[in-house]
FITORSE-173821 format. One record per residue: chain; y negated, z, x of N, C-alpha, C, O, CB in turn. Coordinates in steps of 0.05 Angstrom, whole numbers, plus 5000, padded with zeros to 4 digits. Each point is the difference from the previous one (the first is absolute). Glycine has a CB too. Layout:
BEGIN
(torse A,(Y,Z,X),(Y,Z,X),(Y,Z,X),(Y,Z,X),(Y,Z,X)),
...
This chain:
BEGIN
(torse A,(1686,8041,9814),(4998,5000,4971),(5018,4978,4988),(5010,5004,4977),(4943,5013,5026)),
(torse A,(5052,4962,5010),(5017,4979,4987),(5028,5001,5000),(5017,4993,4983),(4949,4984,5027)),
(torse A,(5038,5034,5020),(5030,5009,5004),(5006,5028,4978),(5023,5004,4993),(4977,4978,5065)),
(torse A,(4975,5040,4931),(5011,5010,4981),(5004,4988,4969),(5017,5008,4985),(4970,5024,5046)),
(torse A,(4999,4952,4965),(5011,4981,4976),(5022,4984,4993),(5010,4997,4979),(4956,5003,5025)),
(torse A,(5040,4989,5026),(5014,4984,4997),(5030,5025,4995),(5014,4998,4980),(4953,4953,5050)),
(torse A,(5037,5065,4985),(5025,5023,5005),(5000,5012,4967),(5021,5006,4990),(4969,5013,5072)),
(torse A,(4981,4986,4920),(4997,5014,4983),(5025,4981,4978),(5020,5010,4990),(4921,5011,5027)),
(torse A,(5043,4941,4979),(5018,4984,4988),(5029,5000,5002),(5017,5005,4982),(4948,4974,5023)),
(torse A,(5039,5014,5025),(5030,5000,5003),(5018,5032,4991),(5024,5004,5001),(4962,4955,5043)),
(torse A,(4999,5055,4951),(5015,5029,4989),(5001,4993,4966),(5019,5002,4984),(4956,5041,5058)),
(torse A,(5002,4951,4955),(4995,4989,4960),(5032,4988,4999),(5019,5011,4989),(4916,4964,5000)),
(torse A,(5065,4996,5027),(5020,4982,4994),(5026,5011,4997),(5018,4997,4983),(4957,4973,5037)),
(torse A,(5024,5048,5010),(5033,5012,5007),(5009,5020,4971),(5021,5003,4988),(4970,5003,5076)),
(torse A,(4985,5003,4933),(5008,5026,4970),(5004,4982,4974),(5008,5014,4981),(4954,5032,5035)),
(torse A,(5035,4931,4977),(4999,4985,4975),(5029,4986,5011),(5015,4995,4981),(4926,4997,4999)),
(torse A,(5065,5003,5037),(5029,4987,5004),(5015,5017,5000),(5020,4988,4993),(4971,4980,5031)),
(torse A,(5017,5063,4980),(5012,5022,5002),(5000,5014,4980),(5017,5017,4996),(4975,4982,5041)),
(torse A,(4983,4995,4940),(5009,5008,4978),(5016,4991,4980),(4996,5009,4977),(4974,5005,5036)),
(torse A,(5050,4965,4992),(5016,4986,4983),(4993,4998,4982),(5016,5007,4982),(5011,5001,5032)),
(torse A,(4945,4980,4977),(4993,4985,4977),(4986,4979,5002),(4989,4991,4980),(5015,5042,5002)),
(torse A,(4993,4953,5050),(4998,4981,5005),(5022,4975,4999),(5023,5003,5007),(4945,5027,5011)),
(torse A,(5017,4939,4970),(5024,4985,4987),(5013,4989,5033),(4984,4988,5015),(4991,4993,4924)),
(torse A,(5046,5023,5067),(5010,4977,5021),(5019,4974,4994),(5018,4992,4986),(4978,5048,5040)),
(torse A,(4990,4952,4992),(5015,4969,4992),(5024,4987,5033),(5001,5002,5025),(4938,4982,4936)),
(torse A,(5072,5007,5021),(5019,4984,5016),(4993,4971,5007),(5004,4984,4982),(5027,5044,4997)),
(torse A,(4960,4961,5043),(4983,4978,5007),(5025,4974,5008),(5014,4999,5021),(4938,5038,5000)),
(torse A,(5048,4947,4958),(5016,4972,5004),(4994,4984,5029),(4978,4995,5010),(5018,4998,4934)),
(torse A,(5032,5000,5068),(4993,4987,5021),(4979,4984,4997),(4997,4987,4979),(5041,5017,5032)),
(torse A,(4942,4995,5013),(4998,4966,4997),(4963,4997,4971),(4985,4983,4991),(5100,5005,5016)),
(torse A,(4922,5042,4990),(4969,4996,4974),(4992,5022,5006),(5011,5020,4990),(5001,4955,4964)),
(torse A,(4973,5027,5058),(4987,5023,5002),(4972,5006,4981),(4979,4987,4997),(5043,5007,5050)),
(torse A,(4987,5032,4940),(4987,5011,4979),(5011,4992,4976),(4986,4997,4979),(4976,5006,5045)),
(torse A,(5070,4991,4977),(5007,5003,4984),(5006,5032,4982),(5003,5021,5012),(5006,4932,5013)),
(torse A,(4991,5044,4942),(4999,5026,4989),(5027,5005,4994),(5007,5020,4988),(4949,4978,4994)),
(torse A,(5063,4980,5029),(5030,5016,4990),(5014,5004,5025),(4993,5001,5023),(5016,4976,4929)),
(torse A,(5019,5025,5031),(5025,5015,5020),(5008,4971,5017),(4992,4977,4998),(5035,5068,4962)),
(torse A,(4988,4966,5052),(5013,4985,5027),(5025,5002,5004),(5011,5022,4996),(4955,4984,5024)),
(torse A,(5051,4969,4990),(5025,5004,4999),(5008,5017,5027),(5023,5002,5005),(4982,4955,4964)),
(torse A,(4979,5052,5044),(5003,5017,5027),(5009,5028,4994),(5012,5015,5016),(4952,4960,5007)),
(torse A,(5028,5032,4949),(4996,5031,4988),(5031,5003,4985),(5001,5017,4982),(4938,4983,5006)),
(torse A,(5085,4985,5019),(5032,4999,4982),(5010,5015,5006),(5018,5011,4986),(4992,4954,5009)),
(torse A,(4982,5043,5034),(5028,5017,5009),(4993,5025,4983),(5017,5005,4984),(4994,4979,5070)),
(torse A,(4966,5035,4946),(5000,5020,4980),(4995,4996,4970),(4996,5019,4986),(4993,5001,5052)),
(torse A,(5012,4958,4953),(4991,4997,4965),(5030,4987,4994),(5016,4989,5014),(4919,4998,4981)),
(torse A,(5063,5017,4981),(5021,4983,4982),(5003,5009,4975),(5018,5016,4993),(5006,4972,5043)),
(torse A,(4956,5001,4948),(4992,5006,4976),(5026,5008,4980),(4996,5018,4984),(4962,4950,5026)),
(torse A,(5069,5019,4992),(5017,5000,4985),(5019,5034,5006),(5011,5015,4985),(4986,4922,5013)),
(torse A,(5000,5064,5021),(5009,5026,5003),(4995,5035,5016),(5013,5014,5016),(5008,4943,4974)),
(torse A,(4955,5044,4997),(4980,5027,5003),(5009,5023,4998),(4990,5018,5014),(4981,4961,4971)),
(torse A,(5052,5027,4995),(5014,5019,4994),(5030,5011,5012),(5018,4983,5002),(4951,5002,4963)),
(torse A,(5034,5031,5038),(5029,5005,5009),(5018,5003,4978),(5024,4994,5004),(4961,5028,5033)),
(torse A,(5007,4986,4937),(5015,4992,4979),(5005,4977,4987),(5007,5004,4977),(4983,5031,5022)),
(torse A,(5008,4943,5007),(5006,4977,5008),(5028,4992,4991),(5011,4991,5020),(4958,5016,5016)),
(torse A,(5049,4991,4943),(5029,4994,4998),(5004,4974,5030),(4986,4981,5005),(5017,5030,4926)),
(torse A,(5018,4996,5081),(5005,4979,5023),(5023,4982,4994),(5009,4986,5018),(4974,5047,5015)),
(torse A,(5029,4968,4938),(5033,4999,5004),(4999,4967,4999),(5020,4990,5010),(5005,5061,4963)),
(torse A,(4953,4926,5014),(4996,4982,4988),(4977,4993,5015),(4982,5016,5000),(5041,4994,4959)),
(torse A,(4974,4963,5056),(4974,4995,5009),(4989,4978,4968),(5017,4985,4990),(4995,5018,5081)),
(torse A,(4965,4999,4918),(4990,4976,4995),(4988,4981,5014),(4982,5007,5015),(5019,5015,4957)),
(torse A,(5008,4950,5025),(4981,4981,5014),(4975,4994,4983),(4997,5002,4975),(5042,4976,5050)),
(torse A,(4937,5011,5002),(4984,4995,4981),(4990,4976,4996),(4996,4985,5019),(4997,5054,4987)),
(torse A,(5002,4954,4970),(4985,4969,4992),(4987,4991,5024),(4987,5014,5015),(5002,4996,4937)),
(torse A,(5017,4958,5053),(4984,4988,5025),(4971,5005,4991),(4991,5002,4977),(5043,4958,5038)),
(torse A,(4949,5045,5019),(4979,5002,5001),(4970,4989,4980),(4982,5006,5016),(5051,4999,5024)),
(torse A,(4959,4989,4947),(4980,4984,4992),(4974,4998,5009),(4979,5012,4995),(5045,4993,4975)),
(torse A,(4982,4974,5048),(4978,5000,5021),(4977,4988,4982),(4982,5016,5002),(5047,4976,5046)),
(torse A,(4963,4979,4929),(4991,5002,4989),(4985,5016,4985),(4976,4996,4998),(5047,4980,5015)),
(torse A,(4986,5038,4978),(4991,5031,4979),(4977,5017,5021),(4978,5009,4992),(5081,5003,4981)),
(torse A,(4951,4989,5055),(4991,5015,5009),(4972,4989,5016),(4978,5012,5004),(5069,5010,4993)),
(torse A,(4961,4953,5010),(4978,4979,5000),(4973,5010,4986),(4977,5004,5008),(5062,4959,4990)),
(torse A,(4972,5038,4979),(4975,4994,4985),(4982,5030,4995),(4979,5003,4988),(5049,4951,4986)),
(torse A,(4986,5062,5038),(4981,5028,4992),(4976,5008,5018),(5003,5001,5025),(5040,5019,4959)),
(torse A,(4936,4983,5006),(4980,5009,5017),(5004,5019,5018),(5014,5020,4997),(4963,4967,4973)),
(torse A,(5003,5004,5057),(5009,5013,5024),(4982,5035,5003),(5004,5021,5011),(5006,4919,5013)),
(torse A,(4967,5045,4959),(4963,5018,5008),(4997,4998,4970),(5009,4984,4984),(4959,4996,5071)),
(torse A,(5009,5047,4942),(5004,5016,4981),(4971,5024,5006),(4992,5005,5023),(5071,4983,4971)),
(torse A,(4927,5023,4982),(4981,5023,5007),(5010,5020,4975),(4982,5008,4986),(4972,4962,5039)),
(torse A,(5067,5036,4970),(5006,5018,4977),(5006,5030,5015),(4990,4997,5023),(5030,4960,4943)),
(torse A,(4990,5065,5033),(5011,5028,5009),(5022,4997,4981),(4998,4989,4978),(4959,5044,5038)),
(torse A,(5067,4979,4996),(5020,5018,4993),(5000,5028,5011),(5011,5002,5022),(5012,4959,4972)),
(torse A,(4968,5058,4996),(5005,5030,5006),(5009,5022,4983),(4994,4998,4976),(4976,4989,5048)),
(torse A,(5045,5036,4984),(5018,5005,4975),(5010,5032,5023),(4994,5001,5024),(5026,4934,4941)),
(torse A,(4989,5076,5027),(5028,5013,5016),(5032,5001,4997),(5010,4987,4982),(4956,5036,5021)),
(torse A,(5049,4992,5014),(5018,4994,4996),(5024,5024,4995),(4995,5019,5016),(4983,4940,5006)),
(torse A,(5037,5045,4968),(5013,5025,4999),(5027,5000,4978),(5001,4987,4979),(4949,5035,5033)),
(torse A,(5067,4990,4997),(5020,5008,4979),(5003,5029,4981),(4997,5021,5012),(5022,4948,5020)),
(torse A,(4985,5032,4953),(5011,5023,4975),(5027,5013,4999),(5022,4990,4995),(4952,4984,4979)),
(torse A,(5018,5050,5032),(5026,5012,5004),(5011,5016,4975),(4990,5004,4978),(4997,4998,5070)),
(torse A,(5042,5006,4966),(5014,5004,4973),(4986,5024,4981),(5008,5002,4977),(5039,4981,5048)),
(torse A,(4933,5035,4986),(4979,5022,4997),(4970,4987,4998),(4981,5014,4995),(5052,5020,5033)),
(torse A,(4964,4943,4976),(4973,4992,4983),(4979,5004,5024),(4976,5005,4997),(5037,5012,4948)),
(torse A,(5000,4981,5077),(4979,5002,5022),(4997,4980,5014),(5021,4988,5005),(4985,5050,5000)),
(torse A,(4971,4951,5003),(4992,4969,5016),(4996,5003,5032),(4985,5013,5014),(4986,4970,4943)),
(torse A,(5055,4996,5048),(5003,5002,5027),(4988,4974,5009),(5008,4978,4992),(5032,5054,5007)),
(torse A,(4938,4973,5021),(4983,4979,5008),(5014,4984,5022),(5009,5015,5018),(4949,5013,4969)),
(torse A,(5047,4941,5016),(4998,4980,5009),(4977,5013,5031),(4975,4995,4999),(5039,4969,4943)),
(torse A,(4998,5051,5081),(4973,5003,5020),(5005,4977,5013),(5022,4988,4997),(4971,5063,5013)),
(torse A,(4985,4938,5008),(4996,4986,5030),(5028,4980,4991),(5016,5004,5018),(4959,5043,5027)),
(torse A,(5036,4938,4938),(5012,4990,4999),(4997,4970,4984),(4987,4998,4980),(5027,5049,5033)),
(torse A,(5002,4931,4999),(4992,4972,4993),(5003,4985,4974),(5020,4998,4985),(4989,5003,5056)),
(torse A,(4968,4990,4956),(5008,4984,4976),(4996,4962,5004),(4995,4985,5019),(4987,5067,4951)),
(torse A,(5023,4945,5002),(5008,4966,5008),(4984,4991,4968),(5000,5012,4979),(5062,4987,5058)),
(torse A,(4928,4976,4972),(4991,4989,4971),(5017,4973,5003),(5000,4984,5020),(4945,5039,4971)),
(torse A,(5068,4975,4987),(5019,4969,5007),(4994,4981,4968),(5003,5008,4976),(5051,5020,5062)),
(torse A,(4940,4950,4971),(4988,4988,4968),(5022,5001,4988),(5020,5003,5013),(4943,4963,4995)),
(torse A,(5039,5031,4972),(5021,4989,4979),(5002,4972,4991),(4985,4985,4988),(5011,5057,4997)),
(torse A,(5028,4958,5026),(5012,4971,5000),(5030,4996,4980),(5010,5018,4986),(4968,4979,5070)),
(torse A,(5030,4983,4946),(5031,5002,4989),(5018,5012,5030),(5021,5012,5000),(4974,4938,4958)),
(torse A,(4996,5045,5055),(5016,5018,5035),(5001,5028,4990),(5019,5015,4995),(4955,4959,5053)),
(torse A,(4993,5028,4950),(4997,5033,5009),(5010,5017,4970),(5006,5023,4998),(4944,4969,5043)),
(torse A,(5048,4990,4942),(5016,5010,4977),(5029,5006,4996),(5007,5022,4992),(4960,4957,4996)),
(torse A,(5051,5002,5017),(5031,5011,5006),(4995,5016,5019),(5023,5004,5007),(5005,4959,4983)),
(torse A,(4959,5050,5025),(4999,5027,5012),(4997,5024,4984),(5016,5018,4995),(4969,4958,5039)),
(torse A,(4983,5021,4955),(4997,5016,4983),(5030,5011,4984),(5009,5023,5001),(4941,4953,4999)),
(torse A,(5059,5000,4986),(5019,5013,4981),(5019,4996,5006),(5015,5003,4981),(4967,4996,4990)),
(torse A,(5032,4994,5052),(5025,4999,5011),(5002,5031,5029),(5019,5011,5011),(4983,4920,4972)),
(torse A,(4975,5072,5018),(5001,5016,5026),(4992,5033,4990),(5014,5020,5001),(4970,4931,5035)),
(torse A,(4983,5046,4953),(4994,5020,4997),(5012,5013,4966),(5012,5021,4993),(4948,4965,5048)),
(torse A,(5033,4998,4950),(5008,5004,4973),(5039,5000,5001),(5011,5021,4993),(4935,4951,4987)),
(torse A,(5063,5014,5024),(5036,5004,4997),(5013,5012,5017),(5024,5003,4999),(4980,4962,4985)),
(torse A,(4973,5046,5041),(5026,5011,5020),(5014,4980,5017),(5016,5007,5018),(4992,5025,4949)),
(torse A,(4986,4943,5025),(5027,4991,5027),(4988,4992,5017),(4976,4997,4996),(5060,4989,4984)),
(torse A,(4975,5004,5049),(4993,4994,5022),(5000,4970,5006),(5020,4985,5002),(4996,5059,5008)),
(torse A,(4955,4947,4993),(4998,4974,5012),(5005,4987,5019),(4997,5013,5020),(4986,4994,4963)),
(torse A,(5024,4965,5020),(5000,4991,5027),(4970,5001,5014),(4980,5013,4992),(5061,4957,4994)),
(torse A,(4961,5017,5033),(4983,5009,5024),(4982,4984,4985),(5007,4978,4991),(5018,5032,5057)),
(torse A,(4943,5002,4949),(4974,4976,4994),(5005,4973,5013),(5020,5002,5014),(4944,5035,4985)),
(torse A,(5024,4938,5003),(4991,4980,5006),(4974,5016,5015),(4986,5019,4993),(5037,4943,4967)),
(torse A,(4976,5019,5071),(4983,5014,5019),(4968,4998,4985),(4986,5018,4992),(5048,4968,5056)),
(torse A,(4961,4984,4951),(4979,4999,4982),(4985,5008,4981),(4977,4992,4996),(5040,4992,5019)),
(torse A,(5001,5043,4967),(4987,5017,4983),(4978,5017,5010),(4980,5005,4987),(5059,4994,4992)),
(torse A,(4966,5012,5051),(4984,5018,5011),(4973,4988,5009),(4986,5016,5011),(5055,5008,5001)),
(torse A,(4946,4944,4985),(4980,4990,5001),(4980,5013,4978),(4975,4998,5000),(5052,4963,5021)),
(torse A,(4987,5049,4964),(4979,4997,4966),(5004,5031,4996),(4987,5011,4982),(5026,4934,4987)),
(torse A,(5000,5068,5044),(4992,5039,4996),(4976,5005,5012),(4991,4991,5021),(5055,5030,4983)),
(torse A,(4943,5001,4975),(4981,5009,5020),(5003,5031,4998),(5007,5010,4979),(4959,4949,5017)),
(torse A,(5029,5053,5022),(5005,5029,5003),(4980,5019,4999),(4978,4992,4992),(5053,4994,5030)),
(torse A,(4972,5051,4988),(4984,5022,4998),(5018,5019,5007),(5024,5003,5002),(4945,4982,4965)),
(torse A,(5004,5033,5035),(5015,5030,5004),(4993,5012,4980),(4981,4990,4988),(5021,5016,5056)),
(torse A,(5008,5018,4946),(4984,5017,4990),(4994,5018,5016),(5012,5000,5021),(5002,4992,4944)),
(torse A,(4963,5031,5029),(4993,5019,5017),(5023,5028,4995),(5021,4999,4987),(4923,4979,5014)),
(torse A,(5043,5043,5012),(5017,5027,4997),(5003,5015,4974),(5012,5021,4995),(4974,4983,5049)),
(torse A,(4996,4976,4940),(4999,5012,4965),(5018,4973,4974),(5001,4999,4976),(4935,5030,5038)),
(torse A,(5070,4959,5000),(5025,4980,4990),(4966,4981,4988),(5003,4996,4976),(5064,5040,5002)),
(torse A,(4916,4957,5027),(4982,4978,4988),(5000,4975,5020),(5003,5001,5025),(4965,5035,4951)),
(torse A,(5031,4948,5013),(5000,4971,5015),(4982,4976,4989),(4992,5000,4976),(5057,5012,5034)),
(torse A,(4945,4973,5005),(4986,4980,4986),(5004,4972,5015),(5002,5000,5025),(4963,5037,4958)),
(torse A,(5036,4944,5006),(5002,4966,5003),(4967,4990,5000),(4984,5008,4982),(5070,4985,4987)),
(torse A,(4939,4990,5048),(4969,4984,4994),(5010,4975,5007),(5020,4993,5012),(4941,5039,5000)),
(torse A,(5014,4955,4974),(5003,4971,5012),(5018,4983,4978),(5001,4975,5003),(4997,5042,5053)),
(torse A,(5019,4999,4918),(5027,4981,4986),(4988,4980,4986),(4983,5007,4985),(5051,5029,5007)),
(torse A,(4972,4941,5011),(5004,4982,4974),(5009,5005,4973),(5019,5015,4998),(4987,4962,5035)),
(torse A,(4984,5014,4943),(5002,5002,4977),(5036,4991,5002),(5011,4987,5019),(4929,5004,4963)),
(torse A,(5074,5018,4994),(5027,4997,4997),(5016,5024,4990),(4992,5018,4985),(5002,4950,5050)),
(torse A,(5021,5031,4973),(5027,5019,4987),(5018,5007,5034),(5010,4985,5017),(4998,4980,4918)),
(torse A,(4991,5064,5064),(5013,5015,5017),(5027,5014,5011),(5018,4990,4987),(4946,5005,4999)),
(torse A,(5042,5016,5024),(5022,5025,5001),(4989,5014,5019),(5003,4994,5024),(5040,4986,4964)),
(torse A,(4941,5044,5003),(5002,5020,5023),(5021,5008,4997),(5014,5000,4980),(4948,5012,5027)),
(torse A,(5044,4998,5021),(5026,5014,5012),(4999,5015,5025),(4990,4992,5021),(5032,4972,4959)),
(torse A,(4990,5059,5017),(5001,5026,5022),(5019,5016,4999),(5018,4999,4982),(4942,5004,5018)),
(torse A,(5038,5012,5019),(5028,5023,4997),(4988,5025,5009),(4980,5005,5013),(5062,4963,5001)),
(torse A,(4981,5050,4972),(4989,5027,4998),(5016,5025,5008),(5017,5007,4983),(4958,4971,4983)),
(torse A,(5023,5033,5053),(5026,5013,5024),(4992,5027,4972),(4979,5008,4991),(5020,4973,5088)),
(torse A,(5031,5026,4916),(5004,5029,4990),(5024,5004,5006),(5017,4983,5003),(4955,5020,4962)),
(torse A,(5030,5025,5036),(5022,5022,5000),(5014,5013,4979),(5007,4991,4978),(4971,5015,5055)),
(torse A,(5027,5025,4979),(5000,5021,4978),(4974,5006,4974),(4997,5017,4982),(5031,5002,5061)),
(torse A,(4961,4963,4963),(4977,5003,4973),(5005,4982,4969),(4994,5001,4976),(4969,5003,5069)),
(torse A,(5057,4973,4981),(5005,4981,4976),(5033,5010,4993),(5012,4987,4983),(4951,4964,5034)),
(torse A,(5049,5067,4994),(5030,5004,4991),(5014,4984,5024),(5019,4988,4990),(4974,5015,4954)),
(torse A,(5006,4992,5079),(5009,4990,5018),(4997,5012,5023),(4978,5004,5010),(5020,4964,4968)),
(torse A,(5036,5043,5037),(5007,5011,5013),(4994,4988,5038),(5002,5013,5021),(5029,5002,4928)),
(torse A,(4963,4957,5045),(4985,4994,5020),(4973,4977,4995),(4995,4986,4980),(5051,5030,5045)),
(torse A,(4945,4986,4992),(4975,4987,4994),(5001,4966,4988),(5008,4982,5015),(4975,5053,5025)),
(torse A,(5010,4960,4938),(5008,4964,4991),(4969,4984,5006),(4980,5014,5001),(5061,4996,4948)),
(torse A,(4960,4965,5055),(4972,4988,4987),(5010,4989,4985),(5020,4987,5004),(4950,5007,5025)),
(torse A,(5016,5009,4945),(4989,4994,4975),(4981,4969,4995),(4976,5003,5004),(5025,5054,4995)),
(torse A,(5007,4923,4995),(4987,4978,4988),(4991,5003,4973),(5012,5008,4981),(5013,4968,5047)),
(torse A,(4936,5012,4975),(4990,5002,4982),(4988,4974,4991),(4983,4993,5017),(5016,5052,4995)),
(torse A,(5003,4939,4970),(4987,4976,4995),(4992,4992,4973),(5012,5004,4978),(5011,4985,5060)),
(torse A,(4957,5000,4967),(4979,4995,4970),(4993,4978,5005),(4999,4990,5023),(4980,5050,4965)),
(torse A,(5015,4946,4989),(4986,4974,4994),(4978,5007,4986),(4997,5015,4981),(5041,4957,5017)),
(torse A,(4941,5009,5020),(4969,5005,5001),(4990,4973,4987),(5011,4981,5011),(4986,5052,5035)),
(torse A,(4989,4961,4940),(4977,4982,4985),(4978,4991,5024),(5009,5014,5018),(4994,5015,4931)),
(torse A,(4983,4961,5059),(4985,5001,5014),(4974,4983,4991),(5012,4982,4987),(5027,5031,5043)),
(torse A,(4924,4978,4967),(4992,4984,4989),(4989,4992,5030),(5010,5009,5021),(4986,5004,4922)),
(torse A,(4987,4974,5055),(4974,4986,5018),(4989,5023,5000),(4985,5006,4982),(5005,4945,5006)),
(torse A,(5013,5064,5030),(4974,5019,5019),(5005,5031,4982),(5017,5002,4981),(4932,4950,5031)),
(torse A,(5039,5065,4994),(4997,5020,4987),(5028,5029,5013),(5011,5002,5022),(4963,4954,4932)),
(torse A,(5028,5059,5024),(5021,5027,5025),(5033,5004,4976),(4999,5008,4977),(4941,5038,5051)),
(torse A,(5079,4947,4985),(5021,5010,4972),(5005,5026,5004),(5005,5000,5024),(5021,4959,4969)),
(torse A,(4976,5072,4996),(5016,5014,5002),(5025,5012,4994),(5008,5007,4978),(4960,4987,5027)),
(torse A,(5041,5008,5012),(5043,5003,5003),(5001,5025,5004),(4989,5009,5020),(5032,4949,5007)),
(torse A,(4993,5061,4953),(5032,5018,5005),(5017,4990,5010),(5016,4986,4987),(4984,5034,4982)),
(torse A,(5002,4982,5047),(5032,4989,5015),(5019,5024,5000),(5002,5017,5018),(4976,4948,5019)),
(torse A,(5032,5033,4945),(5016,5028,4994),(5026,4999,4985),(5000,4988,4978),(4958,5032,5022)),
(torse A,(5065,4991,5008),(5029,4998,4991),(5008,5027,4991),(4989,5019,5012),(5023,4943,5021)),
(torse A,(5006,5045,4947),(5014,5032,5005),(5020,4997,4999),(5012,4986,4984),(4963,5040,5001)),
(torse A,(5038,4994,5038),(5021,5008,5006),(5015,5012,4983),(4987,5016,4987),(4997,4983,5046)),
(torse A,(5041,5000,4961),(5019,5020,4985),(5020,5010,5018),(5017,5016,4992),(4979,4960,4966)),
């Protein structure tokens, strides 16, 4: 009877981790149970350049790090970010963000010349400062483009994700699509996000 309980649990667990709407975290050397990103997680992230439409011809550099600034932001938090994610096509149809990653990155003066030098202007950044990836925290969404963040501190955000389309969006081969919003966040409670762009 116990060995079927115990087999019954470990099936619960395996199906809530498989349904990509469980939050995962990236565990900081050295702190265990930490709730953010890790500089181990670089080789596949790099917030500045998500998109393949990306102008390459001009790198911008970016403002030195501000380790101060970043200092000071809370680590722990009991608020939700949940929302979905998707783009608008040139026909008014929503193409869902599936099984695919997202990133919550505070807003800083860093993560801001990104915002508007990267996502917003199109051009291509230099390489992050390794240290940024201490203070992301990530997700998946599931197979219906929904996602959710637990655990955030009160503050000011950027969600950010990408969103693989094709011939739906007018593209002859498949692009990912960067999507990013700035989120409000208070002490505790759930924000809800559209994370949503349209295509022309």
């Amino acid at each position: 009877m116990r060995s079927i309980r115990r087999n019954v649990l470990v099936a619960f667990v395996l199906a809530l981790f498989m349904s990509g709407c469980v939050h995962q975290e990236l565990i900081l050397p050295g702190s265990a149970g930490s709730t953010w990103g890790s500089g181990t997680d670089q080789a596949t992230v790099d917030v500045s350049d998500l998109n393949t439409t990306v102008q390459t011809e001009q790198v911008v550099p970016r403002i030195p790090f501000p380790v101060d600034e970043y200092n000071r932001l809370a680590r722990t938090g009991s608020a939700t970010i949940k929302g979905s994610i998707y783009l608008i096509s040139p026909t008014g149809e929503k193409i869902y963000g599936k099984q695919t990653r997202l990133y919550l990155n505070p807003v800083t003066s860093y993560s801001r010349q990104w915002y508007n030098e990267s996502y917003l202007g199109g051009r291509k950044m230099a390489k992050a400062d390794p240290r940024l990836f201490n203070y992301l925290k990530f997700t998946t969404s599931d197979k219906n483009g929904h996602f959710a963040f637990y655990g955030v501190p009160a503050g000011n955000y950027y969600v950010i994700g990408v969103v693989r389309c094709a011939q739906e969006c007018g593209y002859d081969l498949p692009q990912n699509i960067r999507v990013a919003k700035e989120v409000n966040v208070g002490s505790g409670g759930t924000v809800e996000v559209e994370l949503s762009k349209s295509v022309n």
